[in-house]
C-alpha positions as CSV (number, residue, x, y, z in Angstrom):
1,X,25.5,20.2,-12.0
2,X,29.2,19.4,-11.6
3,X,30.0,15.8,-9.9
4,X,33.0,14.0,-8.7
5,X,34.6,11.3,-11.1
6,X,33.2,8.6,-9.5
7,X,35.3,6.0,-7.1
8,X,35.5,3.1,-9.5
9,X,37.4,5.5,-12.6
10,X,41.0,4.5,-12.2
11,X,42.2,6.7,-14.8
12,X,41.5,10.8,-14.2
13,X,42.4,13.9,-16.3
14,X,45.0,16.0,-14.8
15,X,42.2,18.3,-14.2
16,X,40.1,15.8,-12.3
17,X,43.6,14.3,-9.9
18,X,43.6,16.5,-7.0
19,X,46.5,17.2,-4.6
20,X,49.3,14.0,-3.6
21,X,52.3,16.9,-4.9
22,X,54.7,15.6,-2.4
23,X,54.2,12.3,-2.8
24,X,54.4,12.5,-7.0
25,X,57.7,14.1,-6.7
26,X,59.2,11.9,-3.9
27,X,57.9,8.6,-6.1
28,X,58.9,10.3,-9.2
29,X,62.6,11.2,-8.3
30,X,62.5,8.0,-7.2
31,X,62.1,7.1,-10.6
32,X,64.4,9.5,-13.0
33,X,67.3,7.5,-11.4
34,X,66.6,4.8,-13.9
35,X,67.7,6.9,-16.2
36,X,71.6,6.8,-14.6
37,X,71.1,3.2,-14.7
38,X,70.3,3.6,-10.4
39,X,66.6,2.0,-11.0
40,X,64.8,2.0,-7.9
41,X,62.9,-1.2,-6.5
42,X,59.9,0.1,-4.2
43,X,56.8,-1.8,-2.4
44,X,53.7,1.1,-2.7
45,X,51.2,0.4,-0.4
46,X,48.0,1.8,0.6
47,X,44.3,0.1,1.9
48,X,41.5,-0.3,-0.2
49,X,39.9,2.6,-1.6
50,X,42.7,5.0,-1.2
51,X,43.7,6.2,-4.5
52,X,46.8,4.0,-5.1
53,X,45.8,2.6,-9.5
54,X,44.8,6.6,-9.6
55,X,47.6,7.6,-8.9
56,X,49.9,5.3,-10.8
57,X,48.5,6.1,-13.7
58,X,49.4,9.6,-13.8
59,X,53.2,8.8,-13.1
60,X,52.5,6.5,-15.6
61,X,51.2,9.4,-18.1
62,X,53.7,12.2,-16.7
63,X,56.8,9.4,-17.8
64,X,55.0,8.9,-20.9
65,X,55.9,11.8,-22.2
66,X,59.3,11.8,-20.8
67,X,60.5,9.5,-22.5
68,X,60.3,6.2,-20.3
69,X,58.6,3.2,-21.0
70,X,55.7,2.6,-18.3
71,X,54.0,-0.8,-18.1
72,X,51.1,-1.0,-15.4
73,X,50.3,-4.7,-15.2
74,X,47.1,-5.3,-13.1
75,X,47.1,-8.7,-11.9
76,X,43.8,-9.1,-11.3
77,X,42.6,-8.6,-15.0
78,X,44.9,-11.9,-15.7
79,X,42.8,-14.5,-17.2
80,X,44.1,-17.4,-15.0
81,X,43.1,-15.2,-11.5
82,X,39.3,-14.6,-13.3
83,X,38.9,-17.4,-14.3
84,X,39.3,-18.6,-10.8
85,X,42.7,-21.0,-11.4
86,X,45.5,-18.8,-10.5
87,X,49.0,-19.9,-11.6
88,X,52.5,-18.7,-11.6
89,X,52.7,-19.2,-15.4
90,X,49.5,-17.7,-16.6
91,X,50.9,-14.8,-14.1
92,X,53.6,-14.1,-16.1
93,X,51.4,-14.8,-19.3
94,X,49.5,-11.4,-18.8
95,X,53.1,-9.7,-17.6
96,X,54.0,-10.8,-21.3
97,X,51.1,-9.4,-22.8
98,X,50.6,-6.3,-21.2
99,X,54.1,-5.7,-21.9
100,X,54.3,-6.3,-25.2
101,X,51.0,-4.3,-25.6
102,X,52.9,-1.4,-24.1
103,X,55.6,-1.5,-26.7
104,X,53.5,-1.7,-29.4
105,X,51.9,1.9,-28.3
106,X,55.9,3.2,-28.2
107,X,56.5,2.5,-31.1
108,X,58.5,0.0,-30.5
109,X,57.7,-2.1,-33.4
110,X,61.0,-3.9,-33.8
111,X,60.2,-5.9,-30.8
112,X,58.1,-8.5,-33.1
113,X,60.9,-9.3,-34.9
114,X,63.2,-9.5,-32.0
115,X,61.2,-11.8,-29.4
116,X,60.0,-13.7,-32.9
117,X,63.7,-14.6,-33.3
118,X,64.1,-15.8,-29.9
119,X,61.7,-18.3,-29.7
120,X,62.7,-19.8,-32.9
121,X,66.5,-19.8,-31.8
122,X,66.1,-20.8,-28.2
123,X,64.8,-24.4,-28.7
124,X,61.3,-23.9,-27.4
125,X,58.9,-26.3,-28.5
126,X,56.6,-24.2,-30.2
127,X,53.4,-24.7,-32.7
128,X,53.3,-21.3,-34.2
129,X,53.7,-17.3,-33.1
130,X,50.7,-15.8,-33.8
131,X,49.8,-12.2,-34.2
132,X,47.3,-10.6,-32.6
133,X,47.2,-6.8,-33.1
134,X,50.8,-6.7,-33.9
135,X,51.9,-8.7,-30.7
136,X,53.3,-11.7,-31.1
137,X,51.8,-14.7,-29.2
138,X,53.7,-17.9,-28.9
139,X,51.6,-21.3,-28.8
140,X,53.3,-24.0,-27.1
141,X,53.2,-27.6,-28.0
142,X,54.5,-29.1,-24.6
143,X,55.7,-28.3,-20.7
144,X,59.3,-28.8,-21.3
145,X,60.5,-25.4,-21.5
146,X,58.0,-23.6,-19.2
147,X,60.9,-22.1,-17.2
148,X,63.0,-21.2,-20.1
149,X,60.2,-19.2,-21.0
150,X,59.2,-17.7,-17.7
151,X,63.0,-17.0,-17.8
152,X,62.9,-15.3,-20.7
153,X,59.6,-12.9,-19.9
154,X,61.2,-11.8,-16.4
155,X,64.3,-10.4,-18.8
156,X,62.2,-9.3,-21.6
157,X,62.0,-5.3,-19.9
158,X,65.7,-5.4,-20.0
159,X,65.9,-6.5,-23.5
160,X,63.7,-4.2,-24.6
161,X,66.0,-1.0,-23.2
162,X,69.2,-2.4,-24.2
163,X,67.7,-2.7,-28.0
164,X,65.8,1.1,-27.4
165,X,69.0,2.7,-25.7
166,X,68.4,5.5,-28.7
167,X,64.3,5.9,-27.6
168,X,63.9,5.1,-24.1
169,X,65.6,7.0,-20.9
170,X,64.3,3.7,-18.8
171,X,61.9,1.1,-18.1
172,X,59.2,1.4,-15.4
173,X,57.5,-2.2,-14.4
174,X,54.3,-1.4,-12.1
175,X,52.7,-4.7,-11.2
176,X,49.2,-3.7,-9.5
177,X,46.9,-5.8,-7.3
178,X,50.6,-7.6,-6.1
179,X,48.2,-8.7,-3.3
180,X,46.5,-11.5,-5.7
181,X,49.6,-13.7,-5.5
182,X,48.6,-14.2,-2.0
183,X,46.7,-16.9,-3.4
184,X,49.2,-19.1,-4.8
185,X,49.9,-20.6,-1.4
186,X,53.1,-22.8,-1.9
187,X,54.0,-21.3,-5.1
188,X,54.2,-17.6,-3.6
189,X,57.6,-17.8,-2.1
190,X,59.2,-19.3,-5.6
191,X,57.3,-16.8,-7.4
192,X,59.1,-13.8,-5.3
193,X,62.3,-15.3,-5.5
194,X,62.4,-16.0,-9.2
195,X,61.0,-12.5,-9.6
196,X,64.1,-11.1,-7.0
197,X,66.6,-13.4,-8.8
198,X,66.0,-11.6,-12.2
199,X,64.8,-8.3,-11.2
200,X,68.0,-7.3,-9.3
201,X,70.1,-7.2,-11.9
202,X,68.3,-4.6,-14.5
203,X,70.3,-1.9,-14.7
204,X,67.7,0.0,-16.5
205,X,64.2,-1.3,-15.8
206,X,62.6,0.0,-12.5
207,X,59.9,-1.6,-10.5
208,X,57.0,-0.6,-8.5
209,X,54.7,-3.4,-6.6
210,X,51.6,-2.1,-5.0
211,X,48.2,-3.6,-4.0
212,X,45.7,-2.9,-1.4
213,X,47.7,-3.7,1.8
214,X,47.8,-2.4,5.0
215,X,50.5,-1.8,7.2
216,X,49.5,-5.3,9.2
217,X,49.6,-7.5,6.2
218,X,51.8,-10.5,6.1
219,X,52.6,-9.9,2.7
220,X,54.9,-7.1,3.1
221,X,57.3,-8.4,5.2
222,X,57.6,-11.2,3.0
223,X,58.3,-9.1,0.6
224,X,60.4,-6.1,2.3
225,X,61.1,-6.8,5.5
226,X,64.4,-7.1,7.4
227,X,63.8,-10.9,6.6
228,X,62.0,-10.7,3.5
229,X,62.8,-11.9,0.1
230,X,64.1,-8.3,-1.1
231,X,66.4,-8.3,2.4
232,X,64.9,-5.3,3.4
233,X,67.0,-3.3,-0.1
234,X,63.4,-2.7,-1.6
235,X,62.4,1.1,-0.8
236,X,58.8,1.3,1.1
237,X,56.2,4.4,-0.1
238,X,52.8,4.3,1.5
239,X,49.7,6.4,-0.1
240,X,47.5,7.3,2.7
241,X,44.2,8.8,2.8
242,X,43.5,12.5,2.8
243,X,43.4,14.6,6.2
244,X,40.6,16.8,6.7
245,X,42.1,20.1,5.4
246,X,42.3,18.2,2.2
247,X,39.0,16.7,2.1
248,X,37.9,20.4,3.1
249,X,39.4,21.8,0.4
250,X,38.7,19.7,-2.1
251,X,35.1,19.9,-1.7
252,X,35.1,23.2,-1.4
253,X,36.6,23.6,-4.9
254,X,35.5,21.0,-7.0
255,X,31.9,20.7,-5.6
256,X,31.3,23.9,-3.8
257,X,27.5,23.2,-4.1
258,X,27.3,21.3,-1.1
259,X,27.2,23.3,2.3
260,X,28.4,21.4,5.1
261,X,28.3,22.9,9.0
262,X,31.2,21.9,11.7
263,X,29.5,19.1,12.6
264,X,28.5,17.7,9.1
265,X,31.8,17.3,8.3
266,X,33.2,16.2,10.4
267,X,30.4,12.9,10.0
268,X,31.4,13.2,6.6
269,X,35.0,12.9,6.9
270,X,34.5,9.7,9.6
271,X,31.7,7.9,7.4
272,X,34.8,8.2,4.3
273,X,38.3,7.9,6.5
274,X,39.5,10.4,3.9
275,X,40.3,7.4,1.1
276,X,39.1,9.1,-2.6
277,X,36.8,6.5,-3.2
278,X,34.7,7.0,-0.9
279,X,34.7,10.7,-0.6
280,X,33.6,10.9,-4.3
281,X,31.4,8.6,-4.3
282,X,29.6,9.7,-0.9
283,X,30.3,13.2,-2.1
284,X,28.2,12.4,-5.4
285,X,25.1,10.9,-3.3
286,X,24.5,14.2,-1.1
287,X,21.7,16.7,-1.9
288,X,23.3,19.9,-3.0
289,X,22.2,23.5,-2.4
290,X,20.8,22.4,1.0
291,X,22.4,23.0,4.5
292,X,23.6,19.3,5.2
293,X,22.8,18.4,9.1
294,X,24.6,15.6,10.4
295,X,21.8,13.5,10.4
296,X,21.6,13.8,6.2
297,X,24.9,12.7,5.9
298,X,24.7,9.7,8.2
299,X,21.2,8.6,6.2
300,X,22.8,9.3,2.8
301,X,26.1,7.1,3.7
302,X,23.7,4.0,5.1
303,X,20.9,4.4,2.1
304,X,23.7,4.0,-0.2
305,X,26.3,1.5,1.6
306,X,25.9,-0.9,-0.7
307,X,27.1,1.1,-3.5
308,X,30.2,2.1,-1.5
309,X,31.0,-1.1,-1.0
310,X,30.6,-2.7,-4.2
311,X,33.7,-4.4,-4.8
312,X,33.5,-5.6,-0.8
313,X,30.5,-6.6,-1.8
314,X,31.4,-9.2,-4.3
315,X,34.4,-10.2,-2.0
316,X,31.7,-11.4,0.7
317,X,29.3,-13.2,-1.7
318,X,32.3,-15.6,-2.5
319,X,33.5,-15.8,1.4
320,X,32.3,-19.5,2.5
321,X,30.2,-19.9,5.6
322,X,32.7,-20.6,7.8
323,X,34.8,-18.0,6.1
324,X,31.4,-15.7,7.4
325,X,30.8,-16.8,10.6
326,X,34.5,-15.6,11.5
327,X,33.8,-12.3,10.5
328,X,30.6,-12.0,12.3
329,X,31.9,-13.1,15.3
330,X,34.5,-10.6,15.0
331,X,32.3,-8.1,14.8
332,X,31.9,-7.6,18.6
333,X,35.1,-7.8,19.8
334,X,38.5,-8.8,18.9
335,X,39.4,-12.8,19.7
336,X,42.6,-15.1,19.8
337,X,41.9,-18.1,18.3
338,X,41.2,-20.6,21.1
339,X,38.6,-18.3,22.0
340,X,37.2,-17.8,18.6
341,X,37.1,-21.7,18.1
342,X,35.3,-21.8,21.3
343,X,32.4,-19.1,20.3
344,X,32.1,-21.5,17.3
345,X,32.3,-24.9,18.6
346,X,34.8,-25.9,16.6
347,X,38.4,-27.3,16.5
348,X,41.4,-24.8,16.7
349,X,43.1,-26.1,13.7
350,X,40.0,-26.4,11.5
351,X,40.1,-22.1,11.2
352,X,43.7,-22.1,9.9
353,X,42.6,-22.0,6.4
354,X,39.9,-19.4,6.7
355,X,41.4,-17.1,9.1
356,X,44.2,-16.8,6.7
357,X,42.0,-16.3,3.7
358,X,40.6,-13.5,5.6
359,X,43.7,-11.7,6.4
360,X,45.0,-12.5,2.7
361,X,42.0,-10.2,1.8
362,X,42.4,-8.1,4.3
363,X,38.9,-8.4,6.0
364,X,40.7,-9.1,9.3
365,X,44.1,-8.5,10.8
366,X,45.6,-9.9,13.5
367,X,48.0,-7.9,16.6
368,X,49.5,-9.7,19.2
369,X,47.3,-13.1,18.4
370,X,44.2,-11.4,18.7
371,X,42.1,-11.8,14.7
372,X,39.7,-8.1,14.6
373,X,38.0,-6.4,12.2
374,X,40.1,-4.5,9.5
375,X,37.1,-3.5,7.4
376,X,34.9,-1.3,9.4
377,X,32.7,-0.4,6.4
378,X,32.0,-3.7,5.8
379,X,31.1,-4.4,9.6
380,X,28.8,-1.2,9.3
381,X,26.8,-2.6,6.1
382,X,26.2,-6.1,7.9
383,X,25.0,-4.8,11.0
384,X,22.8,-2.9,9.1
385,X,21.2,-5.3,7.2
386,X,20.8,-7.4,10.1
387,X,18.8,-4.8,12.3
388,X,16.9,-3.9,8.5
389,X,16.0,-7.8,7.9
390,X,16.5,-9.6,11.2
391,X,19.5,-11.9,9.6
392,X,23.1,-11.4,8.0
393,X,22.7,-11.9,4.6
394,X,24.8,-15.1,3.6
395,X,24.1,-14.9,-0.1
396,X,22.1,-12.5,-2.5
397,X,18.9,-12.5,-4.1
């Protein structure tokens, strides 16, 4: 029987992408004025789950073929944020990468050549450029020129029109998972001004950053607010999750074997908030050709919350204790931060640190100094382990 491309697929056939017309055709107008050498700056935001990787990677298809250059950098595939020691520079050593990857499958092929020449005109101290699939891969022999070279990458999408004028319409920069860069504490502010410091000059290289982050995180006013580092120029989109008419409808045409009543949806539609990922994923868990009661639904969401949650999942295992306790206590009611370090016996001060890590990831938010819960699945899942087992699980089996 038919099923729903599961949550965790980031890339879908046209076929399989369902609805978010108005919102291709505002992002992507948006982005044909890159082609008038107008390029667009914009900050696309969205929570967890809702569709936002999905959905850039059929603009990123659709401008494909039209002619543009589209490079979706997903910062948290880059080696330095897996391997647990994020950095500015090993930031913008994926960007290089990716980018050059991306050219390569243009057929761009002059660009080894070009950046070749570069390095060995531009006083770097280098070992060697290596080759690696036909990109080139500099290897560095000291620090000296670190910001020459970081210099360097930020301009490389420009480069690459201004030598492609006679191939490529425009440049489109998507850096995915933005959020990440959350975690170079200090560093984060330099990073966004050295990226707004090159960026808004391109005539002909547009941008797009996105990640998982809600309309309360920090983050976004840092980057686009009034006060931010963009000063408030950077256009806002915001991918939300479906309504119910949508949800309806989709169902109803891309897995009409499941029969919901009034009130089965509608305990559907709450258990998956409308975000994509969970829809399909619940979707794909139901019994089909049955008459699905409300009580089915609610069963099938809890037997299988911790495959819904998978990714939140790993999130929590790496949350320390204290990092734990906070959400736990949270979990009743919302608390400022006098009262939380109260509840815990604890110093004020001493939950800086792990408060903030929690809103970085967007567990928790926080509304006029009182920290709650942001993710309610989450909550749901530890609740329910706790009245299943009698404890909250700190760590796995």
């Amino acid at each position: 029987m038919a099923k729903l491309p599961w949550g965790t697929r980031q890339n879908l056939t046209d076929d399989e992408f369902y609805n978010r017309t108005r919102e291709l055709v505002n992002i992507k107008n948006l982005l044909y004025s890159t082609s008038q050498s107008n390029p667009p700056e914009i900050l696309f935001s969205g929570i967890r789950g809702v569709g936002k990787t999905v959905f850039l990677n059929k603009i990123k298809r659709d401008l494909d073929k039209e002619g543009y250059l589209v490079v979706l950098i997903d910062f948290s595939i880059a080696e330095c944020y897996q391997r647990n020691n994020l950095s500015l520079n090993g930031l913008l050593k994926h960007y290089y990468n990716e980018l050059i990857k991306e050219c390569h499958k243009k057929g761009l092929n002059t660009i080894t050549k070009e950046i070749s020449k570069f390095f060995k005109t531009k006083n770097f101290k280098l070992k060697d450029i290596t080759i690696v699939k036909d990109i080139p891969i500099p290897i560095f022999a000291g620090e000296e020129d670190i910001n020459k070279l970081n210099d360097f990458i930020l301009e490389l999408p420009q480069q690459i029109y201004e030598n492609n004028q006679d191939k490529l319409k425009g440049v489109i920069v998507m850096l995915d998972e933005f959020q990440i860069i959350k975690e170079l504490g200090e560093y984060l502010d330099s990073f966004l001004w050295m990226l707004r410091g090159h960026i808004q000059n391109h005539n002909n290289t547009a941008y797009i950053i996105t990640g998982s982050m809600s309309l309360h995180d920090p983050l976004l006013q840092r980057i686009a607010g009034n006060d931010g580092v963009f000063g408030g120029r950077m256009l806002t989109q915001q991918l939300t999750p479906f309504d119910k008419d949508t949800v309806k409808n989709y169902l109803k045409e891309k897995m009409p074997t499941l029969y919901f009543n009034e009130k089965s949806f509608e305990r559907f539609y709450n258990c998956t908030n409308g975000s994509p990922y969970y829809v399909n994923t619940l979707a794909n868990y139901l019994p089909e050709n049955i008459e699905l009661t409300d009580k089915i639904v609610i069963d099938t969401f809890d037997e299988n919350l911790d495959q819904l949650l998978k990714k939140l999942l790993i999130t929590w295992e790496k949350l320390s204790n204290r990092e734990k306790d906070i959400f736990i206590e949270l979990m009743d009611k919302k608390l400022k931060r006098k009262d939380l370090a109260e509840k815990m016996n604890v110093q004020s001060g001493s939950l800086s640190k792990p408060l903030n890590k929690l809103l970085n990831l967007s567990l928790i938010k926080v509304n006029n100094g009182s920290y709650e819960i942001n993710e309610l699945l989450l909550k749901r899942w530890l609740k329910n382990e706790f009245k299943e087992k009698g404890y909250y699980p700190y760590r796995f089996d």
